[in-house]
Structures are given as structure tokens and as C-alpha cells.
C-alpha positions as CSV (number, residue, x, y, z in Angstrom):
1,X,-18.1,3.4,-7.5
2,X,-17.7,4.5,-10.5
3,X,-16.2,2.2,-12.9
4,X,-12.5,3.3,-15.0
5,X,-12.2,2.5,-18.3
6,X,-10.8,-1.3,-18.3
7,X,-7.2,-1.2,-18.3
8,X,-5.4,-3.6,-21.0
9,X,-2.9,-5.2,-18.6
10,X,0.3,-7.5,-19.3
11,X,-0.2,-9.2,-16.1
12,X,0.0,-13.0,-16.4
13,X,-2.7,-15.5,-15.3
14,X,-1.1,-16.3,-12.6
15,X,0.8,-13.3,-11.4
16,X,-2.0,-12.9,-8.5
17,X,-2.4,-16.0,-6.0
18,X,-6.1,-16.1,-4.8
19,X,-6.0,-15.6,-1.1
20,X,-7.0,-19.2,-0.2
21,X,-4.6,-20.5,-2.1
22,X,-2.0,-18.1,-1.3
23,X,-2.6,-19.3,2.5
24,X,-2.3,-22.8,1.8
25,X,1.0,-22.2,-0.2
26,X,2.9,-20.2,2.6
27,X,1.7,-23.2,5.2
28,X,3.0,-25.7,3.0
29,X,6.4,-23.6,2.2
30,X,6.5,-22.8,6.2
31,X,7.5,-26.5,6.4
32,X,10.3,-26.7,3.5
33,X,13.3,-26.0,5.7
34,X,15.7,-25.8,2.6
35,X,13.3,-22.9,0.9
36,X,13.4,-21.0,4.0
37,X,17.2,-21.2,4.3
38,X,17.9,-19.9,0.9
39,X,15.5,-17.3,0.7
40,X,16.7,-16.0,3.8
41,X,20.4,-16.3,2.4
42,X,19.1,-14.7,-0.9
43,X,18.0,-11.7,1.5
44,X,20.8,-11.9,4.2
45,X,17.8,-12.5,6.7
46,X,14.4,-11.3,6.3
47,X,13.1,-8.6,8.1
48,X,12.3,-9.3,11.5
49,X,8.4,-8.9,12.0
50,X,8.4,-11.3,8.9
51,X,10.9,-13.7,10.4
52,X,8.7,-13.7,13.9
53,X,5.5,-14.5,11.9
54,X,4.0,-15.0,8.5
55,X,2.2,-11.9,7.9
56,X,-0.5,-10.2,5.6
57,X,1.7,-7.3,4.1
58,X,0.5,-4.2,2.4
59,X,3.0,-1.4,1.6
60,X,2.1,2.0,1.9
61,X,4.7,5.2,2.6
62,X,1.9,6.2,5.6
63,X,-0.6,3.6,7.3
64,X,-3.8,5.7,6.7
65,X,-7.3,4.5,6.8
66,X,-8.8,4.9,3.7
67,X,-11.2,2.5,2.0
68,X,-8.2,0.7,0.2
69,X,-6.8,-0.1,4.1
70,X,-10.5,-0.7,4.7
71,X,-10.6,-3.3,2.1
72,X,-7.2,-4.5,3.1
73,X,-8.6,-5.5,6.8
74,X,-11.7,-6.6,5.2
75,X,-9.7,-9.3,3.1
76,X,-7.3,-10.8,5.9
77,X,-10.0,-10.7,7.9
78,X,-10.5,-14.2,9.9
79,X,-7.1,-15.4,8.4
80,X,-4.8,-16.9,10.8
81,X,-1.7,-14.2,10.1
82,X,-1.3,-10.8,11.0
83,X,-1.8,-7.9,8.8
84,X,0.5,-5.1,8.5
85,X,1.2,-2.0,7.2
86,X,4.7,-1.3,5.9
87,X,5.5,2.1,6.0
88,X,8.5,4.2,4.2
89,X,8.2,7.2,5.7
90,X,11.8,8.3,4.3
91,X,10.7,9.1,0.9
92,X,10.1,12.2,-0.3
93,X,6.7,13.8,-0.8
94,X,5.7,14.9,-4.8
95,X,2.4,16.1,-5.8
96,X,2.7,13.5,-8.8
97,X,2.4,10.8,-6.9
98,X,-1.6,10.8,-5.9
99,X,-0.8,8.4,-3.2
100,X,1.4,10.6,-1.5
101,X,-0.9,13.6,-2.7
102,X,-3.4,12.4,-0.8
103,X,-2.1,12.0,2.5
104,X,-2.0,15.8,2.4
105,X,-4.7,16.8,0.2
106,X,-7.0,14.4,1.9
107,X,-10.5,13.1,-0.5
108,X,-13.3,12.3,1.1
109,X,-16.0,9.7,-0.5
110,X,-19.8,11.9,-0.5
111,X,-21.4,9.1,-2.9
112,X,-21.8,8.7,-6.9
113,X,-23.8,10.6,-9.2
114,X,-26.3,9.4,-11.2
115,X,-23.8,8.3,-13.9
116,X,-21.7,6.3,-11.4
117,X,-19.1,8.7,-10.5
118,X,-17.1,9.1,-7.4
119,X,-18.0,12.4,-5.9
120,X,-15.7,13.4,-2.9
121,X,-14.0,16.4,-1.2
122,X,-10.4,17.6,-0.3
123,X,-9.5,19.2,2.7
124,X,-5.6,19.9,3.1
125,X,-4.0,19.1,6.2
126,X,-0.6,20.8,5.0
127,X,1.2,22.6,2.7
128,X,1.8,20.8,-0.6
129,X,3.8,23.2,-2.0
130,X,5.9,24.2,1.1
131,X,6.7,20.3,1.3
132,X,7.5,19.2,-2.2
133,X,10.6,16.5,-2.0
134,X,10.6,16.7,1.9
135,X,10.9,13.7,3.7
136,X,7.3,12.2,4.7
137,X,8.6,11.9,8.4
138,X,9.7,15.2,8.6
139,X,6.3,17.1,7.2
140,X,3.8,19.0,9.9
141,X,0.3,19.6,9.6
142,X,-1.5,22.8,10.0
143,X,-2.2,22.5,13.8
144,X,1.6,21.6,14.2
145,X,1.5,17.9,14.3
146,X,3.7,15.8,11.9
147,X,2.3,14.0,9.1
148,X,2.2,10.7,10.2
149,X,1.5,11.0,14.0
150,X,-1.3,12.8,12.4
151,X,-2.3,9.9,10.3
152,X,-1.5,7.2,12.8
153,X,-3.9,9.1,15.2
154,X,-6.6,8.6,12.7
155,X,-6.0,4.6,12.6
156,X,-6.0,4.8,16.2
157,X,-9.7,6.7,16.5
158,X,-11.0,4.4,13.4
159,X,-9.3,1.3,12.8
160,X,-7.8,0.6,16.4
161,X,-7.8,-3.1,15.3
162,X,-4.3,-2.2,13.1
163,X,-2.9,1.0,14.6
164,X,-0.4,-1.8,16.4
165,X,0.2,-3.5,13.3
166,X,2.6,-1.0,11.4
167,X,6.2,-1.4,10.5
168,X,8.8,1.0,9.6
169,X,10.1,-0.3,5.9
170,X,14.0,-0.5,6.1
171,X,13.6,-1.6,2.5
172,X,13.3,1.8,1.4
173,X,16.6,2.4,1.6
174,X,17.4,-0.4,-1.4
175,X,15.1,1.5,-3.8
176,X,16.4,5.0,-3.2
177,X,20.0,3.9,-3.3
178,X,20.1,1.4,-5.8
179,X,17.1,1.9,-8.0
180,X,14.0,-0.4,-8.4
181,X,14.9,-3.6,-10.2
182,X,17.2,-3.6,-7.1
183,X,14.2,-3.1,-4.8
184,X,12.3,-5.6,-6.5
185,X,14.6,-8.3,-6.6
186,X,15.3,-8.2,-2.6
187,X,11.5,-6.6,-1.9
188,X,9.6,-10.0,-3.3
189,X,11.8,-12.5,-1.7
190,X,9.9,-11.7,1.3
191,X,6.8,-13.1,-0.5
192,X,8.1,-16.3,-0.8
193,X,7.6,-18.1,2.2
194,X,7.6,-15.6,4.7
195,X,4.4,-13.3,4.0
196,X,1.7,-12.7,1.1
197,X,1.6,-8.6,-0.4
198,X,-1.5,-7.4,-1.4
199,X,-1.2,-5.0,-4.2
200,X,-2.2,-4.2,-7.5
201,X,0.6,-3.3,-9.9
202,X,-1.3,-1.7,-12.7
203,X,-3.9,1.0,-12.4
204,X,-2.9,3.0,-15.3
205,X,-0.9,3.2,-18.6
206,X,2.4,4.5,-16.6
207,X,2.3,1.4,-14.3
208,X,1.7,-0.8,-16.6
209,X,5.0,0.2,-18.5
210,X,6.8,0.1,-15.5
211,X,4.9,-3.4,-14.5
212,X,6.5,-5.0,-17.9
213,X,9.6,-3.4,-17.8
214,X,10.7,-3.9,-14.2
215,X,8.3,-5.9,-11.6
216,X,7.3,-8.8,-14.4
217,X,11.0,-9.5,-15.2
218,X,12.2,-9.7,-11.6
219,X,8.9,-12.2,-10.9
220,X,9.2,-14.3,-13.3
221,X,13.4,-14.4,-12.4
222,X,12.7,-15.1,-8.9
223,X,9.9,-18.1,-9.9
224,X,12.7,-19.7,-11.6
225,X,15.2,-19.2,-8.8
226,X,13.1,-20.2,-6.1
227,X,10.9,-22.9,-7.9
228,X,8.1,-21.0,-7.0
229,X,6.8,-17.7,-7.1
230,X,6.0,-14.8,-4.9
231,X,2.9,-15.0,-3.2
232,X,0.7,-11.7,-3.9
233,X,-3.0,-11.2,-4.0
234,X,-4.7,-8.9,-5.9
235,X,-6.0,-6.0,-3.3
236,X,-8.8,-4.4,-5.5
237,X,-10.8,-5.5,-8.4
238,X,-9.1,-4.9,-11.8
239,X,-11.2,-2.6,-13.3
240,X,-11.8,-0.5,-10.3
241,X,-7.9,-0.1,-9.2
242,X,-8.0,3.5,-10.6
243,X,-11.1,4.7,-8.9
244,X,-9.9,7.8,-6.7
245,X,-12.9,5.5,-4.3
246,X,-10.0,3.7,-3.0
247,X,-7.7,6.6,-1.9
248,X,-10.6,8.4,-0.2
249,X,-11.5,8.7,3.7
250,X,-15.6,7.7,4.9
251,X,-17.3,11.1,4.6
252,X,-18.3,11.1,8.4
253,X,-14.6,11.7,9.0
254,X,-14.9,15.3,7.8
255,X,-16.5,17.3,10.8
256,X,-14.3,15.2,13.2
257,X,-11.0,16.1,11.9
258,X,-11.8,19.7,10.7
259,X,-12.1,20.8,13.9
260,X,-8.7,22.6,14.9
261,X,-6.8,21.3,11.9
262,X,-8.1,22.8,8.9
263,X,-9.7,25.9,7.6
264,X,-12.8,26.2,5.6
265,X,-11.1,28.4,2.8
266,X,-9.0,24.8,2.4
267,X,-12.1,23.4,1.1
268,X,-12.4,21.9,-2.9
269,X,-14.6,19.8,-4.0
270,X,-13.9,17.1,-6.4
């Protein structure tokens, strides 16, 4: 892959739990009856698949498998909780956010030049333009399917080990009502002692303002409340978070999916 510019980040030393650890601390807090009761009062009861189960949780507004789900299944892989995909499929699609770009305007990983580079290729499934601020769930593809049956179809043919484990994201709802320090405050209670996110916060100078400004305060407030803080691992490597690597699809996808769906004139190389 080829490697981003390093990133200065604000994140703390400790803001990412390594995933052993991380494990071990949500067994232990499983057992603390008087944690779980107030962080279940604090969200006025957690969401059900996370109140079934401790889970592996990594948000996404479609399930999709690219190499950053990939890497997600490769992580929890031989852990002793489920992962899942949280989905918000209410929000509304924007061609400035690349990861909801690139659900439509699909990359796919060819290899790196000889300078390191990512070299991939777009094929569009759908209509940016026709879709801009439409609801995810309500957006169809070319041939007539919707957006995500389209991209659950996809987990199903290559990744049929998680195509079960997806959950719709009531949470959503908080953030596009109430704005996200709300989100935040009610979204990492869940990563207390009923789950452990996988995420990286910063991957470029936008998200790191954001990072400082509203995710580290509502961390760090939480820590304090709880007497111990939310349990999140760090999905990619730091330096590397940025790589457009992550958001693409294996390249032997292509000839597969362009058959009936896509058109060669929707061809662009990257």
C-alpha cells in the first residue's frame, strides 16, 4: 500500500485498547453487576444484539466487503464474540463523504506502482448526482436493485461468514436529531461493557479537528463517569488510515459484478 504522509494526531496513549487487552477488560467488566446496571441506566438499555451478547462492533452506514471489513474479520478472527456490522442506512448520501462515495462510485485495488501507490478503478453502480442527500436505504442501482440489497448481496457471494451478522443502527436517529456530542455521549456507552468498536478516528486534518473538539471530550467525560473507559481498538494502522487501499473492493470482483450492472462508458481509472 502506499503509505500517507504521517498524520500528527491528538489521540492519547491510551485512547486505543489493544485487542487482547480489550477482551480481557469486557470479561472482567461482564462480571461487575453494578457497571452493567448503570451503563445500562445511562443508555435507558442497550441495544438489544449488544444486551444478548458482547460483540465485536464496527460502524459502517452499508456492511460492504471491502479490505477495511476484510481487515475487520481478519482481526476478531478466533475471538470468542461476534462481529458485527452496524449499519445506518437512514443517512443521507453526499459525494463529500468518500465513505459513502464509495459505496456508489465503487474502487477497485489493481496493485501499487513502483513508487508504492495504490492503483485502483471505479465502476459506478448508481447515480451520484441523481442521489445526492437521498436516504441510503432508498437509493437503486443501475440494474434496479437498491443500494444496500445490492451491497448485502456482495457479502453474501464473498464474505458469507458475516452477511448474518449486520444490524440496523437505531442510533442514527440521536446524531441526526440532536447533533454529535449527543451521539457520542450515548454511542460509546455501549463500549463500556457491552462490546469493543473498532475504528480509527483520525485519518485526516478534518477528523482530527473534529476528534479534539467532540469525540476526545465525550471520552475522556465518560472515563471519569464510568471509572473506566470505552473499549475501542484501533482498526487500521495509523499511518495507513488514509490509504483509499482500505475503501477498495479485491480486483477479481470487477468482471463478476459488471456483468448486468454496469456499463463500460462507467469506467475511470484512479
Amino acid at each position: 500500500m502506499h503509505k500517507e504522509k504521517p498524520i500528527l494526531t491528538i489521540e492519547p496513549p491510551n485512547f486505543y485498547t489493544p485487542i487482547e487487552v480489550a477482551l480481557n477488560k469486557l470479561w472482567y467488566r461482564r462480571r461487575d453487576a453494578s457497571l452493567i446496571r448503570r451503563v445500562e441506566g445511562f443508555l435507558h438499555k442497550a441495544p438489544n444484539f449488544l444486551r444478548e451478547a458482547p460483540k465485536a462492533v464496527l460502524g459502517r452506514f452499508i456492511a460492504t466487503p471491502n479490505h477495511e471489513l476484510h481487515r475487520f474479520m481478519e482481526m476478531t478472527d478466533g475471538l470468542d464474540i461476534e462481529p458485527v456490522v452496524m449499519e445506518t442506512l437512514w443517512d443521507k448520501f453526499c459525494t463529500l463523504n468518500p465513505d459513502k462515495l464509495n459505496l456508489i462510485h465503487m474502487p477497485f485495488y489493481k496493485g501499487n506502482d513502483k513508487n508504492g501507490k495504490t492503483l485502483f478503478e471505479y465502476h459506478n453502480v448508481s447515480n451520484c448526482t441523481k442521489y445526492q442527500g437521498t436516504q441510503l436505504c432508498n437509493i437503486t442501482t443501475y440494474s434496479g436493485e437498491s443500494l444496500v440489497s445490492f451491497h448485502h448481496r456482495l457479502l453474501s457471494l464473498y464474505m458469507s461468514n458475516i452477511d448474518k451478522s449486520i444490524v440496523i443502527d437505531d442510533a442514527f436517529y440521536l446524531f441526526n436529531n440532536c447533533g454529535p456530542r449527543f451521539f457520542y455521549a450515548y454511542f460509546l456507552p455501549r463500549f463500556i461493557c457491552h462490546g469493543i468498536l473498532f475504528e480509527n478516528f483520525i485519518t485526516n486534518n478534518e477528523e482530527q479537528l473534529f476528534f479534539e473538539h467532540v469525540v476526545l471530550p465525550i471520552f475522556t467525560e465518560l472515563s471519569h463517569y464510568f471509572g473506566v473507559q470505552p473499549l475501542i481498538v484501533q482498526l487500521l494502522p495509523p499511518y495507513e488510515a488514509a490509504d483509499i487501499f482500505w475503501r477498495c473492493y479485491p480486483y477479481e470482483m470487477k468482471s463478476a459484478l459488471v456483468k448486468g450492472i454496469y456499463n463500460e462508458n462507467q469506467l475511470i481509472h484512479g
